[in-house]
MMTF fields as JSON, N, C-alpha, C and O atoms, coordinates in Angstrom:
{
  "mmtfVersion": "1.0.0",
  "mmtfProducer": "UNKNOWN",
  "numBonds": 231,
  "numAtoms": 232,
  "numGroups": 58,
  "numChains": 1,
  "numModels": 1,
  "chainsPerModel": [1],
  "groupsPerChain": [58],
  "chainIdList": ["A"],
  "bondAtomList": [4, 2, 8, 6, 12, 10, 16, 14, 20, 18, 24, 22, 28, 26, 32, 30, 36, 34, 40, 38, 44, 42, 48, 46, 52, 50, 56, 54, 60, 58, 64, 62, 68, 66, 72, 70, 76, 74, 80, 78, 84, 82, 88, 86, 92, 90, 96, 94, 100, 98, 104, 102, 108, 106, 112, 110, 116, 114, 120, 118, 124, 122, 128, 126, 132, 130, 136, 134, 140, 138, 144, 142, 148, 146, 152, 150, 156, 154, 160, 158, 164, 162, 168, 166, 172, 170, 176, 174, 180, 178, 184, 182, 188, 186, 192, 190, 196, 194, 200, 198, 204, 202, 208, 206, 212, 210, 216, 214, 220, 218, 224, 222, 228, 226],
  "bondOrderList": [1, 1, 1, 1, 1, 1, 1, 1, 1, 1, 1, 1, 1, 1, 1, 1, 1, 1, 1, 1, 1, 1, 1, 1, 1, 1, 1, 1, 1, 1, 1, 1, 1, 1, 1, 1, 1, 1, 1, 1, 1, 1, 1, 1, 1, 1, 1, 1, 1, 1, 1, 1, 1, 1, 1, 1, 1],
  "groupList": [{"groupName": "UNK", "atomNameList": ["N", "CA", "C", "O"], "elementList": ["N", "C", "C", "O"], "formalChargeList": [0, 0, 0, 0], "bondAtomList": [1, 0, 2, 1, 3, 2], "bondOrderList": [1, 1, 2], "singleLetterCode": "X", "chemCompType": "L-PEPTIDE LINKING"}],
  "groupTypeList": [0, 0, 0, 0, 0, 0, 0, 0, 0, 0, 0, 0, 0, 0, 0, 0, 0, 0, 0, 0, 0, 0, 0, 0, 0, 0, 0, 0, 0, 0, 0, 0, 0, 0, 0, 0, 0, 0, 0, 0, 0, 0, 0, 0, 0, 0, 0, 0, 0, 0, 0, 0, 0, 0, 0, 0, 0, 0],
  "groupIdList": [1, 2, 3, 4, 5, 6, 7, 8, 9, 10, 11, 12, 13, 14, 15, 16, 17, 18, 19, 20, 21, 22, 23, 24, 25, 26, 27, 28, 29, 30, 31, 32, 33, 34, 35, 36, 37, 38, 39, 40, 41, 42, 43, 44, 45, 46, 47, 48, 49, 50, 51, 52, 53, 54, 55, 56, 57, 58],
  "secStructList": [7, 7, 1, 7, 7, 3, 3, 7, 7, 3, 3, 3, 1, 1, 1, 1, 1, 7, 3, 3, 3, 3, 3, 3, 3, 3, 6, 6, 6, 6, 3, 3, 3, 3, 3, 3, 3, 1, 1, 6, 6, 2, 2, 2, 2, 2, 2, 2, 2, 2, 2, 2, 2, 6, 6, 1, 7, 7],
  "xCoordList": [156.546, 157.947, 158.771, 158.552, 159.765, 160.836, 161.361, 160.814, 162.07, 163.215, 163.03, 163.767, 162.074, 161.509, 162.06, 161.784, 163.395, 163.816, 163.675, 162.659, 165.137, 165.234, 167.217, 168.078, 167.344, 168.208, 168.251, 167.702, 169.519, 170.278, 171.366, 171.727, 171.982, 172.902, 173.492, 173.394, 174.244, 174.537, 175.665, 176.431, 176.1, 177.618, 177.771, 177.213, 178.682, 179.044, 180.098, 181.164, 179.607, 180.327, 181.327, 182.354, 180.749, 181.7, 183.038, 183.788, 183.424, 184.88, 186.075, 185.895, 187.112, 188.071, 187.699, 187.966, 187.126, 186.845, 185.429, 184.98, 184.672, 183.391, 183.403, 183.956, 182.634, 182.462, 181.459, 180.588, 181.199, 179.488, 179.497, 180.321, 178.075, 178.039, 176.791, 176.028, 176.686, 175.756, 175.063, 175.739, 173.579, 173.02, 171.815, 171.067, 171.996, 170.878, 169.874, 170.245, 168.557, 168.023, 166.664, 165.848, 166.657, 165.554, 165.194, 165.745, 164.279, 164.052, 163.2, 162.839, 163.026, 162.211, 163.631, 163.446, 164.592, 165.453, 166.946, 167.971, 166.555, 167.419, 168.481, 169.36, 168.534, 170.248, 169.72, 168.819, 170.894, 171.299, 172.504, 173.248, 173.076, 174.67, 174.599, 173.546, 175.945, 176.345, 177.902, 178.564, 178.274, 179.546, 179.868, 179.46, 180.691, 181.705, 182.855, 183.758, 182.516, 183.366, 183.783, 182.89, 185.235, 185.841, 185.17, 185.144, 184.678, 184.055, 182.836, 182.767, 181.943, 180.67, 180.999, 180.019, 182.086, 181.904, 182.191, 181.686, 183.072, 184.018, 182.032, 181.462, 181.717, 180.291, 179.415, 178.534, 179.244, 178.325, 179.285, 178.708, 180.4, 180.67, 180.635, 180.567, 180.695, 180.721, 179.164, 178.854, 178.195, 176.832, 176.359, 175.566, 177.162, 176.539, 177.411, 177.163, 178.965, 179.485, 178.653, 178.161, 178.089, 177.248, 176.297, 176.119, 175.215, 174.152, 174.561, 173.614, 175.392, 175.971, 176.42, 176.029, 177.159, 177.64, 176.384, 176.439, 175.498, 174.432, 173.317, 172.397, 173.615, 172.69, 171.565, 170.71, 171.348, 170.246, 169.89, 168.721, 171.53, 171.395, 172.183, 173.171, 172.167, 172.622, 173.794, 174.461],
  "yCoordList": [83.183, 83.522, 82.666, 82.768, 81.778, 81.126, 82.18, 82.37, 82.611, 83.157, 84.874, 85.67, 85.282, 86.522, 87.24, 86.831, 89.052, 89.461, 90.645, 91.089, 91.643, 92.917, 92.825, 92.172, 93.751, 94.296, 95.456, 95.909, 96.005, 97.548, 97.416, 96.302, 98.629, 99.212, 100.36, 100.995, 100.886, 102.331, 102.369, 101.409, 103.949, 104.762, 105.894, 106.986, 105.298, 106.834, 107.257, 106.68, 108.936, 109.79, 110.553, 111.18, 110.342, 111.448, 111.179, 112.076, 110.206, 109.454, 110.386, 111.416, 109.565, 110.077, 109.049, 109.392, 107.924, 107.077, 106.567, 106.299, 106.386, 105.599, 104.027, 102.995, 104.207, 102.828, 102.491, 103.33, 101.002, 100.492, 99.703, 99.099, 100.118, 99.26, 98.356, 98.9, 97.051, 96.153, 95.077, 94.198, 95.26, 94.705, 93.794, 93.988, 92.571, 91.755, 91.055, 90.294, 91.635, 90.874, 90.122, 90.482, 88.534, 87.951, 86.667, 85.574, 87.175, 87.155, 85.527, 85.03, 84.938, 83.986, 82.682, 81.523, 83.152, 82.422, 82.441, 81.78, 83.577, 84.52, 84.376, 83.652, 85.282, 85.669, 87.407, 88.19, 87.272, 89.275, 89.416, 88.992, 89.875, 90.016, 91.583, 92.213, 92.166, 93.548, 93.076, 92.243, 93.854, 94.473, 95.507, 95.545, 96.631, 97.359, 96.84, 96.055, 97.598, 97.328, 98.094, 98.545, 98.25, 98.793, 98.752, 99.79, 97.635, 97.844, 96.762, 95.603, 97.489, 96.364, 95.104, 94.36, 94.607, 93.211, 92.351, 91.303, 93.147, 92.323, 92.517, 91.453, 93.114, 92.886, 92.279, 91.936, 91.902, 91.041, 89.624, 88.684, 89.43, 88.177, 87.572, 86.35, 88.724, 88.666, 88.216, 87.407, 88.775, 88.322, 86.79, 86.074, 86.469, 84.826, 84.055, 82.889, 84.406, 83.162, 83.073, 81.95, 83.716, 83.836, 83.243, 82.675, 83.317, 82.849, 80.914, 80.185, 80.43, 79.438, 78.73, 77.684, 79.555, 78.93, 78.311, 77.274, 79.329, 79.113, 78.163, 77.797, 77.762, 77.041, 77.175, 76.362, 78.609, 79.206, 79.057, 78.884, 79.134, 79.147, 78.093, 78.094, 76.909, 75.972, 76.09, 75.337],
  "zCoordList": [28.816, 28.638, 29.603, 30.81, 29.113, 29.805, 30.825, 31.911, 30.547, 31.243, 31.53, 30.948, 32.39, 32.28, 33.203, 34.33, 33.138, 33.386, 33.108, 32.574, 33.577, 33.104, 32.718, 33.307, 31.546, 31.42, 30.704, 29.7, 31.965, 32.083, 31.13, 30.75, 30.667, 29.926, 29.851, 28.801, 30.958, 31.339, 30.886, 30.974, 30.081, 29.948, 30.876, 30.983, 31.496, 32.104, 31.697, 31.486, 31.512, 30.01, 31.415, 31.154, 33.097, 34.032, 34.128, 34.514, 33.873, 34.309, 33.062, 32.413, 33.143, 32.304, 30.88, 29.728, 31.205, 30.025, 30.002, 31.116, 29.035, 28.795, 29.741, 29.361, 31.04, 31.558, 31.221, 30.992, 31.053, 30.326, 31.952, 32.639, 32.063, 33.415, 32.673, 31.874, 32.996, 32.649, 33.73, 34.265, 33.996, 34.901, 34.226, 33.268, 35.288, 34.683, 36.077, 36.972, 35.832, 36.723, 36.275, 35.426, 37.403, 36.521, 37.839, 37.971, 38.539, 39.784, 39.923, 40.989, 38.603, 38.486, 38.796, 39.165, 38.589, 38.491, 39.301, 39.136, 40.307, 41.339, 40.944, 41.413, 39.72, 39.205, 39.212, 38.912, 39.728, 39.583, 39.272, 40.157, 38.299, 38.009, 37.93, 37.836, 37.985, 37.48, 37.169, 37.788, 36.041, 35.862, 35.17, 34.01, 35.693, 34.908, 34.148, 34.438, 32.951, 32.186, 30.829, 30.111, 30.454, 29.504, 27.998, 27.336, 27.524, 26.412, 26.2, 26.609, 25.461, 25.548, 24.794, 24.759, 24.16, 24.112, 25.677, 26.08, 26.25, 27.613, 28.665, 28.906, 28.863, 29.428, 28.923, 29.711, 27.578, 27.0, 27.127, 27.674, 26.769, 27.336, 28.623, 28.757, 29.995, 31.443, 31.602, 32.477, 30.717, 31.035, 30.62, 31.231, 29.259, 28.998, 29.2, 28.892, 29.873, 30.366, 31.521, 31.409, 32.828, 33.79, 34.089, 35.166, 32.755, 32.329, 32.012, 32.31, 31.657, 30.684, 32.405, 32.923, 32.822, 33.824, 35.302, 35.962, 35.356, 36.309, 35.962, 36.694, 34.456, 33.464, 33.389, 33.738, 32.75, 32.192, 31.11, 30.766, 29.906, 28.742, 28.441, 29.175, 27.434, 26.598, 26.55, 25.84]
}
């Protein structure tokens, strides 16, 4: 496996609104990101501009 990691995907239902918290770790390549965020596209884009930017991914 290239690029061998973990990813998280948490809602927390306690707040006044649904936060998606999104974590990525992948230790072969010492990236660890987290973010909160309002809706799961705005965290799935926070994760592969990240990835794109650290030049992981194409």
């Amino acid at each position: 496996m290239k690029n061998k990691g973990f990813f998280l995907l948490k809602v927390d239902g306690e707040r006044d609104r649904n936060i998606y918290t999104f974590a990525l770790n992948m230790p072969a390549k010492d990236v660890v990101l987290r973010k909160d965020a309002d809706s799961i596209r705005e965290g799935v884009l926070y994760i592969f501009s990240e990835l794109e930017r650290k030049n992981i991914l194409p």
